[in-house]
N, C-alpha and C positions, 0 to 999 in steps of 0.2 A: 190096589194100585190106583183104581178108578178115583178113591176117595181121596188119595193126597193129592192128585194132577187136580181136583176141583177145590179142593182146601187152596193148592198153591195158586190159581186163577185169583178168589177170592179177596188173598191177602196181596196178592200184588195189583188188584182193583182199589182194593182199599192204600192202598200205599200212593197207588198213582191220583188218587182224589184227594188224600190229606195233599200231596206235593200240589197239585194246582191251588189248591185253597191257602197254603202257605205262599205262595208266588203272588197270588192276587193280594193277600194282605200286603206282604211287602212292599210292590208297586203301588200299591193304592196309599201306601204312607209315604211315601218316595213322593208322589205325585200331586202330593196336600201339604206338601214342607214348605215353608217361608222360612227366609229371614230376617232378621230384624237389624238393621244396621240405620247406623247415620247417614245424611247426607254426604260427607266429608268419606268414609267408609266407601259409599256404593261412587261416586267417583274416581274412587280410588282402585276398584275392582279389577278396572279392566274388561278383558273379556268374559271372565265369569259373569259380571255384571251382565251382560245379555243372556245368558241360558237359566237363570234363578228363577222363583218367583219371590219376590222381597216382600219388607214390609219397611216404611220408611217416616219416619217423625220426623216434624217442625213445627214451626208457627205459621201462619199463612200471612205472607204478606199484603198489609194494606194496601187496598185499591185492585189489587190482580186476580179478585172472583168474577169470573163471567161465567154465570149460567144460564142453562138453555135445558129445561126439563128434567130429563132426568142426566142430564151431560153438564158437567162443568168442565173450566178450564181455571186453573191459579198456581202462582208461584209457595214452594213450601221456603223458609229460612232459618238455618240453625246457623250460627257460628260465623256470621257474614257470606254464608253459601248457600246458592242460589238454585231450587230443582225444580223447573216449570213439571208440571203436574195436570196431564186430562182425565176425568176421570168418566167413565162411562159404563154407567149401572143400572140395574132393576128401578132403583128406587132411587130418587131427589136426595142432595145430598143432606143431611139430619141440621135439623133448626140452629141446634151450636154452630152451624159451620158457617164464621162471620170472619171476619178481617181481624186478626193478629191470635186469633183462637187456635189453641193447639192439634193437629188434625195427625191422622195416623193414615197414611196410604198403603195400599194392599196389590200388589200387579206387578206390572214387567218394566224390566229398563230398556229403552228403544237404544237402537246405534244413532240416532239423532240428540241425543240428550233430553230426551223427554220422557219421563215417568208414565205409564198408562197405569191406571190405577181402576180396578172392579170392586171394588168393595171401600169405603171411606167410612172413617173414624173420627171426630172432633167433638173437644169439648169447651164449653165457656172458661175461657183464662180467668176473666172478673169475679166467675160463680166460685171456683175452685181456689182462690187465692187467700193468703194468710190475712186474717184481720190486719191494719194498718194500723200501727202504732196511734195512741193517742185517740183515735176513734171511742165512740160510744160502744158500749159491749151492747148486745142484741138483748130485750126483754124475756127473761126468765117465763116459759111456756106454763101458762096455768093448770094446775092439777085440781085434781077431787081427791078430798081428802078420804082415805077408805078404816071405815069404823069396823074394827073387829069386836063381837059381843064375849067378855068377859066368860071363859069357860069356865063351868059349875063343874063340881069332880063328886060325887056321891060314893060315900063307901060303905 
């Protein structure tokens, strides 16, 4: 009798450990989710749009970068719509991140209309763009030519 009251202690330790270690995964991916919507989209939300954490693309429009270390401030533009954008991180925002460059912001939507954004994304529009018609095509990258010796086969 002794041995199954300690068998059943056991297996319900073990049950109760698996269950918190399932609960913390859970919330821990609940807790790390984004979404990824458009400007036009998280406008459009509502109140959801305050309790998310998003993830939000445009272009940055020209003239509206102001930075301050590791703090910027600028407006994102998709579609003629307009999501001012501060963003405040670890780290300066990445050398792409220029005036009309594509940027991906990462944070919360304020009830004042303003994007706060912890993590930023962008990249050069001009590096990434399709060659332009009529254009010179780019010089064919030099190789070494690789000499393979002639196999002998002896039987």
């Amino acid at each position: 009798m002794q041995q199954r009251s300690q068998s059943f202690r056991i297996g319900l330790a073990v049950v109760v450990v698996l269950g918190v270690i399932a609960w913390l995964a859970v919330s821990g991916v609940q807790s790390n989710k984004s979404y990824y919507v458009t400007i036009t989209e998280l406008q459009n939300m509502g109140t959801q749009a305050y309790t998310r954490h998003l993830r939000v693309a445009g272009n940055v429009a020209p003239g509206s970068i102001e930075r301050n270390g590791t703090h910027a401030q600028f407006v994102l533009v998709e579609l003629g719509k307009r999501l001012p954008v501060q963003y405040s991180g670890v780290e300066p925002p990445p050398d792409t991140f220029k005036d009309n460059a594509q940027a991906l912001a990462i944070g919360t939507y304020g009830r004042d209309g303003v994007f706060r954004a912890t993590e930023l994304q962008a990249k050069c529009a001009s590096k990434y763009a399709p060659a332009k018609p009529g254009a010179a095509p780019a010089a064919p990258a030099k190789t070494a030519a690789l000499r393979v010796p002639a196999s002998s086969s002896s039987n």
